[in-house]
N, C-alpha and C positions, 0 to 999 in steps of 0.2 A: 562466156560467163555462165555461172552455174544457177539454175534457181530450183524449187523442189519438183522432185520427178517422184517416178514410183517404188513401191518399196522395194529395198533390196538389202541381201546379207548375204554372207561370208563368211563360211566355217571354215577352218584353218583344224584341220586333226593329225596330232602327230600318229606315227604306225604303230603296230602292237612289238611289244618285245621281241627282239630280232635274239638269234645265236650270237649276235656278234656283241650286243649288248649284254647277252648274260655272263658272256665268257669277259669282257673286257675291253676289246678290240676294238680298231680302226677299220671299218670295215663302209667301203661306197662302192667297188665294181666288185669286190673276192664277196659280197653281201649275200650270206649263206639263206636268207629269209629267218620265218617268223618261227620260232617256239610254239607247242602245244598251249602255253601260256597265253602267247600273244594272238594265235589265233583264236582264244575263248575270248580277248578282250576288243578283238576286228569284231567278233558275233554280237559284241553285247553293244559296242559303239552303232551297228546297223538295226540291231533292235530296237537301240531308241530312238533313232534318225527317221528308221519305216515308222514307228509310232508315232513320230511328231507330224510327219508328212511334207510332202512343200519343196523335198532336192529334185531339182530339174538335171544338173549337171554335174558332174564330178571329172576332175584334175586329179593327176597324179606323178607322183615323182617315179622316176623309171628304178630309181636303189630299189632292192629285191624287197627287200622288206616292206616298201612305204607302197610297191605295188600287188602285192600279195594281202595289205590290208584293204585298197581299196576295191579287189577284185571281190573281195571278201563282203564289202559294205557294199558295193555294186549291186551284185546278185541277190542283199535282202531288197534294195531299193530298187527292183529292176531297173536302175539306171546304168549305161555304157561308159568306160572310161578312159579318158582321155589323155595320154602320157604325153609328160611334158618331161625333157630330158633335162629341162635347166632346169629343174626343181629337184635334181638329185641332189645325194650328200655331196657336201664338200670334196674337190678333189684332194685329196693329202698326199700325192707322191709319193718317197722314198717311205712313207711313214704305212701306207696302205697296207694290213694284213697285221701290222704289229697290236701286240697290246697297249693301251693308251698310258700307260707307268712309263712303260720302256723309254717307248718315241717322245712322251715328254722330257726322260732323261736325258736322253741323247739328241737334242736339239733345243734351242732356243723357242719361244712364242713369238704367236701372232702381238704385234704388241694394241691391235685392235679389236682381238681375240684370245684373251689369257687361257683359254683351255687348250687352245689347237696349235701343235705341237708346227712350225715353220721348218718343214723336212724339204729336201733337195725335190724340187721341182712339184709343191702341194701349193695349192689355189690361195691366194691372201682371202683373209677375211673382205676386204674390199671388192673384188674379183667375182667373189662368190655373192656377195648381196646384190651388185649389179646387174647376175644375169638371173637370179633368184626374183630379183623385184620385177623385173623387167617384163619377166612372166605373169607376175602378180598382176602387173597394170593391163598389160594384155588383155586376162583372164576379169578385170575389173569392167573393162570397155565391150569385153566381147558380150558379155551379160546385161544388159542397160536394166533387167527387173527379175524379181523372184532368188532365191535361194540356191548358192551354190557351194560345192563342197571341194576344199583341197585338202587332198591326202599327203602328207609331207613327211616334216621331219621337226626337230626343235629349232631349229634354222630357219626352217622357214617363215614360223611366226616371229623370228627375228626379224628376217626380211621383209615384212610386212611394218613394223617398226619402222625401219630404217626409209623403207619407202612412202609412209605417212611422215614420218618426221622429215625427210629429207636429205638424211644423211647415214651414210652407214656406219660410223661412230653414236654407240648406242650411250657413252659415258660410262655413266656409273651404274646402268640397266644391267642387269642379268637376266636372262627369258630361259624361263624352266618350265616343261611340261610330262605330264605325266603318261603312260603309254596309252593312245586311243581318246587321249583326252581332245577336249572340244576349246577353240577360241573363235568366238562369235563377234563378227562386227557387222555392223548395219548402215547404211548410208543416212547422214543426217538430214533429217528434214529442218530446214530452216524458214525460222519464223516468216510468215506471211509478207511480201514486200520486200525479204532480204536477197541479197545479190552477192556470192562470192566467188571467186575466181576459179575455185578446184571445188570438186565433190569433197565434201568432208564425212570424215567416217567415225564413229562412235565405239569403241570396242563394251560391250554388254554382258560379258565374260570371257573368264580367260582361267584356263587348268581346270577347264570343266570335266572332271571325270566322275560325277556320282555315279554315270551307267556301269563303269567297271570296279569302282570300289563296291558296290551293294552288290555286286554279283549278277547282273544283269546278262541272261542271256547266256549263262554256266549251268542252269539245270536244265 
């Protein structure tokens, strides 16, 4: 049984603008990394992270891109980082390297996943949240206090979703985030006396990007 312990939270930041995103593409092992773009917006996500203070830990997804952002936020936070290989993108199979128009044309959908394109031998939406979350919980229990950070992908705060909620059918959810942007949850503290069976979590934002739209960390 769970009852209130000490603070904790959970930053969730997708990576900065990959090539692969500019250009279009399906890209999780051919993942060329991050754009000039995206690395002003790694600078400006670590600017305000060092400014806030408090990351003990940092997680990272091993895609080129999500770990070039957090080598990136690492080195303002002189925090070390930690790869986690199930936090990368999605496997997409046959569909890997193509532009995402194409492989949508030429293949049917996840029908759990209406963007991702169900190519000869590509990871189910299900497939992928399971070893995405799996990570998460991990990374939840390895930490019992203080502030940690996962460098990911937009999936992954899905999978964080599907691992709070307890299902990898998100319904009628879309989870959209913007590059470098921040989604914060915290461990609930519950009321004085109360007893529940899992830690519950509060999400306190979510598509947090003021640090890269105001230009943080560009001049």
């Amino acid at each position: 049984m769970v009852t209130e312990g000490p603070h904790r939270e959970l930053l969730i930041a997708r990576h900065g603008q990959g090539h692969c995103n500019l250009n279009r593409v399906i890209a999780g092992s051919t993942c060329s990394g991050l754009t000039e773009e995206g690395r002003a917006q790694a600078q400006a996500l670590g600017k305000r992270l060092a400014g806030e203070g408090g990351v003990t830990a940092i997680h990272a997804s091993t895609t080129r891109r999500a770990l070039e952002t957090a080598g990136i936020v690492g080195a303002a936070l002189g925090v070390p980082i930690q790869e986690q290989i199930d936090l990368r993108f999605p496997d997409a199979g046959a569909a890997e390297g193509q532009a995402w128009v194409e492989a949508r044309a030429q293949w049917g959908i996840d029908p759990l996943d209406p963007i991702r394109p169900a190519a000869e031998g590509a990871e189910s939406w299900r497939t992928y949240v399971d070893r995405a979350a799996g990570v998460l919980d991990s990374i939840l229990d390895e930490h019992p206090g203080g502030r940690v950070l996962v460098v990911g992908h937009s999936e992954t705060i899905a999978a964080m979703y599907a691992l709070l909620l307890g299902s990898p059918d998100l319904g009628r959810l879309k989870v959209g985030m913007w590059y470098c942007a921040l989604s914060a949850w915290q461990a609930t503290r519950e009321r004085p006396g109360s007893v529940v069976a899992h830690q519950r979590w509060t999400l306190v934002a979510h598509n947090d990007a003021r640090h890269v739209l105001s230009g943080w960390g560009t001049t």
